[in-house]
C-alpha positions as CSV (number, residue, x, y, z in Angstrom):
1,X,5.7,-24.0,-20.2
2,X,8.4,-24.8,-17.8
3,X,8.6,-23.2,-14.4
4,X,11.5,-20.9,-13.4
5,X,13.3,-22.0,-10.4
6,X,12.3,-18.9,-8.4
7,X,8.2,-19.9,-9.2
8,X,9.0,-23.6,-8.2
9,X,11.0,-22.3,-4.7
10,X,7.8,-19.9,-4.2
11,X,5.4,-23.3,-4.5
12,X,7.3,-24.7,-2.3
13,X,7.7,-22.4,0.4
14,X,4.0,-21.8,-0.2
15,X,2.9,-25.4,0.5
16,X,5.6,-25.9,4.0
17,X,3.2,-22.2,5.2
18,X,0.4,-24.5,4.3
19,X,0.9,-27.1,6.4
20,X,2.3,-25.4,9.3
21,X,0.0,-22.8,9.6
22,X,-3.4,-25.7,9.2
23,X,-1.2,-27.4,12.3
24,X,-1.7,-24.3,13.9
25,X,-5.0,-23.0,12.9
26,X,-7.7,-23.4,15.4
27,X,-11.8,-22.3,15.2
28,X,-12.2,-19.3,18.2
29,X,-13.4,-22.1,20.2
30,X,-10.4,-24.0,20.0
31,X,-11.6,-27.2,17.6
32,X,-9.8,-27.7,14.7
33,X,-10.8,-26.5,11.3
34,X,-11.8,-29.4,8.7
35,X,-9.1,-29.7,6.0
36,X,-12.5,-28.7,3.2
37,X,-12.7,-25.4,5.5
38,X,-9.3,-24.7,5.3
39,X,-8.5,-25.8,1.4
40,X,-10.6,-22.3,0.9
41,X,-9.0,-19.9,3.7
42,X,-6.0,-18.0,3.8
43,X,-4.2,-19.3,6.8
44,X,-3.2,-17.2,10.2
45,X,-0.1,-16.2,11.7
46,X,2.7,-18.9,12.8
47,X,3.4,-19.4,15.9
48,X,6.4,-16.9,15.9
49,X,4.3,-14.1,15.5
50,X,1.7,-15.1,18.0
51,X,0.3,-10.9,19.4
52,X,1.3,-12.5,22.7
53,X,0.2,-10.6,25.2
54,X,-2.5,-8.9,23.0
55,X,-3.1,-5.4,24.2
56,X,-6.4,-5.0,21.6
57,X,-9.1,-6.9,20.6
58,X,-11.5,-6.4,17.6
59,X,-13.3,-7.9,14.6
60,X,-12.9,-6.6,10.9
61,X,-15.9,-7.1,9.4
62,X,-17.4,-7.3,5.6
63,X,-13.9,-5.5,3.9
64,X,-12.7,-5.5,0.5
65,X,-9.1,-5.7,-1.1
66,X,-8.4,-3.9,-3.9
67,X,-4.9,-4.8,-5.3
68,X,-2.8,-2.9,-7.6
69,X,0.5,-3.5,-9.0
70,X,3.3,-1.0,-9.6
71,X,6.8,-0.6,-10.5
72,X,8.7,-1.5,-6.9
73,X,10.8,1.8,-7.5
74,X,7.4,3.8,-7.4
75,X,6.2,2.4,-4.3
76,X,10.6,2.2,-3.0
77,X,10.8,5.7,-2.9
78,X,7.8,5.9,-0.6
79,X,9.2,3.6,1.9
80,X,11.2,4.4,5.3
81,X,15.0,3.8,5.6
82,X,14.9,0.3,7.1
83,X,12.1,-1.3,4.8
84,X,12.3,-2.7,1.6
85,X,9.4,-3.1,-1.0
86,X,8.2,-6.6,-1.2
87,X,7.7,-8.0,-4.6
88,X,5.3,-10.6,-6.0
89,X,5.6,-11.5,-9.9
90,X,8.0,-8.9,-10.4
91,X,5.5,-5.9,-9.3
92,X,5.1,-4.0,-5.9
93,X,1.5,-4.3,-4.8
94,X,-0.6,-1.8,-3.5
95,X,-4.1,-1.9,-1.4
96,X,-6.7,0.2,-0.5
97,X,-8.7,-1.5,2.0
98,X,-12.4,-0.1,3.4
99,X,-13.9,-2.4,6.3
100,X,-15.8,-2.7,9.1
101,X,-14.1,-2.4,13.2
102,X,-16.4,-3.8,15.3
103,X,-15.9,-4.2,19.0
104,X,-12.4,-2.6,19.7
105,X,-11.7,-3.0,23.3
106,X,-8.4,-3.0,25.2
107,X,-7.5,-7.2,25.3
108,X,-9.6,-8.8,27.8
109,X,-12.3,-6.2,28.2
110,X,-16.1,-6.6,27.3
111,X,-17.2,-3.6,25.4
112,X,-20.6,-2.8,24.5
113,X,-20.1,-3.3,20.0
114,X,-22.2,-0.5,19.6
115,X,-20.0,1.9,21.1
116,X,-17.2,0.8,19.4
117,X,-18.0,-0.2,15.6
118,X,-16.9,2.0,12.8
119,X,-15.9,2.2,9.6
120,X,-11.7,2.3,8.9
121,X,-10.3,2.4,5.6
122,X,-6.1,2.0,4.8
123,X,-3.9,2.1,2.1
124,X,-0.5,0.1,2.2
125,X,1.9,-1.7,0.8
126,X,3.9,-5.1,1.5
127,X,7.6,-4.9,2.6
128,X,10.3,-6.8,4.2
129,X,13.5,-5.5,6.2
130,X,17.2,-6.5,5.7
131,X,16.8,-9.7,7.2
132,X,13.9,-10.8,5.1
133,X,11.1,-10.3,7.8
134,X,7.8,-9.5,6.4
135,X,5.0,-7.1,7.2
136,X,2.5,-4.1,5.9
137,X,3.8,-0.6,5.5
138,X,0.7,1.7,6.6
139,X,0.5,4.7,3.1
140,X,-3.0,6.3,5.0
141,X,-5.5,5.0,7.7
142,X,-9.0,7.1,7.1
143,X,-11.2,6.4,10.6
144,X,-13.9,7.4,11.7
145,X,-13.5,7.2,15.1
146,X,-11.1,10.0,16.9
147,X,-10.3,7.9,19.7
148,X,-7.9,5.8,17.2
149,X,-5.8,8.7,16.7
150,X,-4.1,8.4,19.6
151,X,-2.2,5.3,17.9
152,X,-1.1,8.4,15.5
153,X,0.4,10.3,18.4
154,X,2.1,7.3,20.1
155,X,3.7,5.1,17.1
156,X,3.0,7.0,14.0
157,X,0.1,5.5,12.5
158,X,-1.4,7.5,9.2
159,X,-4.8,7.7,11.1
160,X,-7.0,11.3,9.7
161,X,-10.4,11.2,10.8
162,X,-12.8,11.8,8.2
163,X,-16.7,11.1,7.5
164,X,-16.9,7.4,6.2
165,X,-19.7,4.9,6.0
166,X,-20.1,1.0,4.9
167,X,-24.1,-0.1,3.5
168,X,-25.6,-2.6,1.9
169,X,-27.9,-2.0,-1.1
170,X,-29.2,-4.7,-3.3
171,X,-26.7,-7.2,-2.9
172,X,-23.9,-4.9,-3.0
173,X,-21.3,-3.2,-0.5
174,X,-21.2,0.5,-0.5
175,X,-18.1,2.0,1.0
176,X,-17.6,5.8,0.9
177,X,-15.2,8.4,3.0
178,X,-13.8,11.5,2.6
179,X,-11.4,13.5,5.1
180,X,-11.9,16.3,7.2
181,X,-10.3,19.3,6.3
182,X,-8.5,17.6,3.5
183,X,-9.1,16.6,-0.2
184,X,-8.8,12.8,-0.1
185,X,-11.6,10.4,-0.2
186,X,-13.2,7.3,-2.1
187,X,-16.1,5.5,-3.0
188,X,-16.6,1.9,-3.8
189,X,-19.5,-0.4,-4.7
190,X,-19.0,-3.8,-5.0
191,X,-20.7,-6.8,-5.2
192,X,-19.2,-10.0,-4.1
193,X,-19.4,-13.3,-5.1
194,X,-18.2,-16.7,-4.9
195,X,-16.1,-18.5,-1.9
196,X,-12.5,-18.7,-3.7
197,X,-9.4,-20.8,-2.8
198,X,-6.6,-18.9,-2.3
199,X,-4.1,-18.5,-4.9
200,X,-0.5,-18.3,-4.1
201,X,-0.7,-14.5,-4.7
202,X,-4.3,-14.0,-2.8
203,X,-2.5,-15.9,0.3
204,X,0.9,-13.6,-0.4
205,X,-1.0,-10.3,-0.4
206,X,-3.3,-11.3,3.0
207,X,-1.0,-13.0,5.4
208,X,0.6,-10.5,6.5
209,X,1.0,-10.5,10.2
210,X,3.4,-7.7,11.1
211,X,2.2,-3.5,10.5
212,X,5.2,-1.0,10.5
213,X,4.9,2.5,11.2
214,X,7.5,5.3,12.5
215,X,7.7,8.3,14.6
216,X,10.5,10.6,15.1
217,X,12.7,8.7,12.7
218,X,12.1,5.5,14.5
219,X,10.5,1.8,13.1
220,X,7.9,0.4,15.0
221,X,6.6,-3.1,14.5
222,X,2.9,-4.5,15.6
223,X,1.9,-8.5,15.6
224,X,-1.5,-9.1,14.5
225,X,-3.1,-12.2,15.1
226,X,-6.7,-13.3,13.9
227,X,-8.4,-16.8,12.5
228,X,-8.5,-17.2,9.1
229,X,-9.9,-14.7,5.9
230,X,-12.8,-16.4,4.4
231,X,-12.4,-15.4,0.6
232,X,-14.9,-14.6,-2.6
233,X,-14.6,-13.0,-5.5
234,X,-15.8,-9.5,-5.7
235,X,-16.8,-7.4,-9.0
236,X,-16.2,-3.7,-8.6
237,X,-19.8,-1.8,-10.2
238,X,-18.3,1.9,-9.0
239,X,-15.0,2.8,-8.0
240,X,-13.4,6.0,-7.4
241,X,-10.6,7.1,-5.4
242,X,-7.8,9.8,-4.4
243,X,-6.4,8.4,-1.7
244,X,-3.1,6.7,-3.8
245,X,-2.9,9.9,-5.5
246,X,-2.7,11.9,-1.7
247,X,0.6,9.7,-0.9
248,X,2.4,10.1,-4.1
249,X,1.1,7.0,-6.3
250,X,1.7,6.9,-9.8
251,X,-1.0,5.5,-11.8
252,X,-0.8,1.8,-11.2
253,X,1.0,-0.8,-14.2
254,X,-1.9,-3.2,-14.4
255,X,-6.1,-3.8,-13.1
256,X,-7.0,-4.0,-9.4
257,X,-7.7,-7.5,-8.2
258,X,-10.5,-7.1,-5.9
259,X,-11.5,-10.1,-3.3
260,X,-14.0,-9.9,-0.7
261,X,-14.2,-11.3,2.8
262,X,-17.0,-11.1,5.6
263,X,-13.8,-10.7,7.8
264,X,-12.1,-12.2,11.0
265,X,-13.6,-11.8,14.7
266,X,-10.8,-12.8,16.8
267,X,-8.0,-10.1,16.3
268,X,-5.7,-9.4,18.6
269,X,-2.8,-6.9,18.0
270,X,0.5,-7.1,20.1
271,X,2.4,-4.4,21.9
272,X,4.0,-2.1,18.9
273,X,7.9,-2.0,19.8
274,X,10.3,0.2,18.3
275,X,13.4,-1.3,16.1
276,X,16.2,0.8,17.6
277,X,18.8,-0.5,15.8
278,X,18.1,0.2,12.0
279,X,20.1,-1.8,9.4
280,X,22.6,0.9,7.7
281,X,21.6,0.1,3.7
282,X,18.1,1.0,4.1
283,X,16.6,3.7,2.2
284,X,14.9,7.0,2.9
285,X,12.1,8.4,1.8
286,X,13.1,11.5,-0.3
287,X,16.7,11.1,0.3
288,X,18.5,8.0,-0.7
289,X,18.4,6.7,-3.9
290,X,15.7,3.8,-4.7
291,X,16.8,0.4,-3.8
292,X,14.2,-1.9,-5.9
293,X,13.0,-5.6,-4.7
294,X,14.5,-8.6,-5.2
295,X,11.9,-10.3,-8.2
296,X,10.5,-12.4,-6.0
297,X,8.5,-13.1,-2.8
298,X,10.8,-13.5,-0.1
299,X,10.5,-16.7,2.1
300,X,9.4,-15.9,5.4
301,X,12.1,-16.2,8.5
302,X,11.7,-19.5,10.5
């Protein structure tokens, strides 16, 4: 079947990230990575979004994507004035997240891991602004450590501490977490698999270097920065979940894809900044009318 010309331009942008980002991937100890390393890893940040100065350092360990699609005028109306919902074969995607923070630390400070590893848990989707740049829209952030909440306070982060855990059983990974004093929670067992290579759509939905959040009616923008996410394929044995349901989710329009990763040790997030000036066709949550993607995955400013 003959390719559409929007599918071929998405190949094509798709293979020009390739190559820049493997120019500018390194190994935390500054080597290179071996093209057979990197033909199965979903590559990091370009250099325009280097989290430079970082201001905190962590790991995310052994977490789990579950994707869903939706209709982008279900996840729209959800979205901030400013941000628009991202769109990859047509759909809106949605994940729900559960992993492992090990070793948070202000950049540059040694911090025993002990005393800072817990288990964090979010739900967001993938959005663009006006001008076509890219990022993660935060739906809930379930933690289990309080001292995150500050980032609530300061930025407007969806952190809500609740009781949440991440084991190992047989082979499998065993996420659970409910809130405190609220009804929202999840549990997931899952057992993964094989190392993958990234499909257009697995490297789409992960490289995401950009988290938006807002507090008193203002856009904040955070770089991330991290090596990159080894991949497998995970099969999902038990899986329930209100979270979606807690932020206004429909049911989703298709299956959750579900990939695994051991996770990334190097992270470093930038200094969140606010974006003052706010582009004048955006759209408000529970006010404007929906304004629905463009079809497409956008291509990525230079």
């Amino acid at each position: 079947m003959a390719s559409s010309p929007d599918h071929i331009a998405l190949l094509m942008q798709t293979e020009r990230n390739r190559a820049a980002q493997a120019a500018a991937a390194l190994r935390p100890d500054g080597s290179s990575w071996t093209d057979g390393e990197l033909g199965g890893l979903c590559h990091p940040s370009p250099p325009d979004v280097r989290a430079w100065p970082p201001v905190l350092e962590a790991a995310w360990l052994k977490l789990t994507f579950v994707h869903w699609p939706f209709r982008p005028a279900d996840v729209q109306r959800l979205l901030p004035r400013g941000l628009l919902v991202d769109e990859f074969d047509d759909m809106a995607w949605v994940s729900l997240t559960p992993l492992l923070m090990a070793g948070v630390r202000p950049a540059g400070v040694s911090v025993a891991p002990r005393s800072t590893t817990f288990p964090e848990t979010n739900l967001r989707t993938y959005v663009r602004r006006p001008d076509g740049r890219d990022g993660v829209w935060l739906l809930s952030l379930e933690v289990a450590s309080a001292v995150m909440l500050t980032a609530r306070y300061a930025v407007g982060a969806p952190y809500h501490l609740g009781d949440l855990s991440v084991s190992e059983h047989g082979g499998a990974l065993v996420y659970a977490g409910a809130r405190r004093g609220g009804e929202p929670s999840y549990h997931l067992v899952i057992r993964p698999g094989e190392r993958i290579q990234p499909s257009d759509r697995d490297i789409w939905l992960t490289s995401r270097w950009r988290g938006y959040t807002r507090r008193f009616g203002i856009l904040f923008e955070t770089p991330v920065e991290h090596e990159p996410w080894p991949l497998s394929t995970g099969v999902i044995e038990q899986f329930s979940e209100t979270l979606a349901n807690s932020v206004g989710l429909p049911a989703p329009a298709g299956e959750p894809v579900v990939p695994f990763s051991e996770g990334v040790r190097n992270v470093r997030l930038g200094a969140s900044r606010p974006l003052l000036r706010q582009p004048a066709h955006g759209t408000a949550a529970g006010g404007d009318p929906p304004r629905p993607g463009t079809g497409r995955a956008q291509e990525p400013p230079g």
